[in-house]
C-alpha positions as CSV (number, residue, x, y, z in Angstrom):
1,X,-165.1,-63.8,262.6
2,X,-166.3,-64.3,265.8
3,X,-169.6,-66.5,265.3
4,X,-166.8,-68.6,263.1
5,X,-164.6,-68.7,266.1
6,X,-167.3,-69.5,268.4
7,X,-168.7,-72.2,266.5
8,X,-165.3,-74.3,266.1
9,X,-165.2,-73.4,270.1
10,X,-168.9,-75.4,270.4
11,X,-167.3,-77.9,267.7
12,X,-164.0,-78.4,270.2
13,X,-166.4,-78.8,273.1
14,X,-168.8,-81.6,271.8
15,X,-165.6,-83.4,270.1
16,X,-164.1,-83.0,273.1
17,X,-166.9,-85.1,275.0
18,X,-167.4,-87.8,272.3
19,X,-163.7,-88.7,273.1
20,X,-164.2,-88.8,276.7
21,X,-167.5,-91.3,276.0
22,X,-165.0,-93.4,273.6
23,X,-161.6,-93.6,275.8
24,X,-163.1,-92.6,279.6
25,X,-162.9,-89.9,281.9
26,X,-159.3,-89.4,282.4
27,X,-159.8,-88.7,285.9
28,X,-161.7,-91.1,286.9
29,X,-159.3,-94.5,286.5
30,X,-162.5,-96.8,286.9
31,X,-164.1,-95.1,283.7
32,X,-163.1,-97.2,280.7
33,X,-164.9,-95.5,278.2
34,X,-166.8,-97.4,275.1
35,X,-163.4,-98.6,274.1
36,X,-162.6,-100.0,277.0
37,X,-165.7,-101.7,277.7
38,X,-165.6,-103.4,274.1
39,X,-162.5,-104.7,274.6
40,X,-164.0,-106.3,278.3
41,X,-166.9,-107.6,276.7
42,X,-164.4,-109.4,273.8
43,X,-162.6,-110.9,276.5
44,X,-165.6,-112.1,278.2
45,X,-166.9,-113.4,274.9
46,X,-163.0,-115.2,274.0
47,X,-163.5,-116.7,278.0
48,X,-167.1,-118.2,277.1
49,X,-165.7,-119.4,273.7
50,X,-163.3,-121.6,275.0
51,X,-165.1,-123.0,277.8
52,X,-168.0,-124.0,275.3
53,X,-165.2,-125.7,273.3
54,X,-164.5,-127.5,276.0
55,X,-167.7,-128.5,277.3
56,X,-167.6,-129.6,273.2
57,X,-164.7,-131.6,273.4
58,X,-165.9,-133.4,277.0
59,X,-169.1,-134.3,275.5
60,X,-167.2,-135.9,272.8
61,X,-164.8,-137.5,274.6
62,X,-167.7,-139.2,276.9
63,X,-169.4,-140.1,273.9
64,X,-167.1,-142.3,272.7
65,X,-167.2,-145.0,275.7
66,X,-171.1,-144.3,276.4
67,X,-171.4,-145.6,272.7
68,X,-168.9,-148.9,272.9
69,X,-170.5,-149.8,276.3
70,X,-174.3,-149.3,274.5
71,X,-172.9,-151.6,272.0
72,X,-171.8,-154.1,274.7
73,X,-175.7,-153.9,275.9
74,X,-177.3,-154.9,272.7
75,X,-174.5,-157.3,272.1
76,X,-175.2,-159.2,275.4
77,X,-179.2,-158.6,274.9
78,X,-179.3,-160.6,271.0
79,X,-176.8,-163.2,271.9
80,X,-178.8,-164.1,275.2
């Protein structure tokens, strides 16, 4: 009964520390943990999403004009 005992003890122990990798050191209020530094990194990742959409959005938007005044180039350049 003892070795039995002993090896859900060892068990405890090493469970014990794979929790404290996945949620942080809870003395230590800088340590995140895995979790915590998935959840940073998605929120980084979300940031850089939306400002790629936007830089998307602005290239389109400045497309538009470049292309009507190109237009108005080759207009002037035929007719004259």
């Amino acid at each position: 009964m003892t070795i039995l005992m002993t090896e859900v003890d060892e068990l405890k122990k090493k469970l014990d520390e794979v929790l404290s990798l996945l949620r942080g050191n809870t003395l230590d209020k800088n340590d995140q943990g895995f979790i915590g530094s998935v959840n940073d990194l998605e929120k980084r990742v979300s940031g850089l999403e939306k400002w790629k959409d936007r830089i998307v959005w602005m290239f389109i938007g400045m497309s538009i004009p470049a292309s009507i005044g190109i237009v108005e180039i080759l207009r002037k350049l035929i007719i004259h």
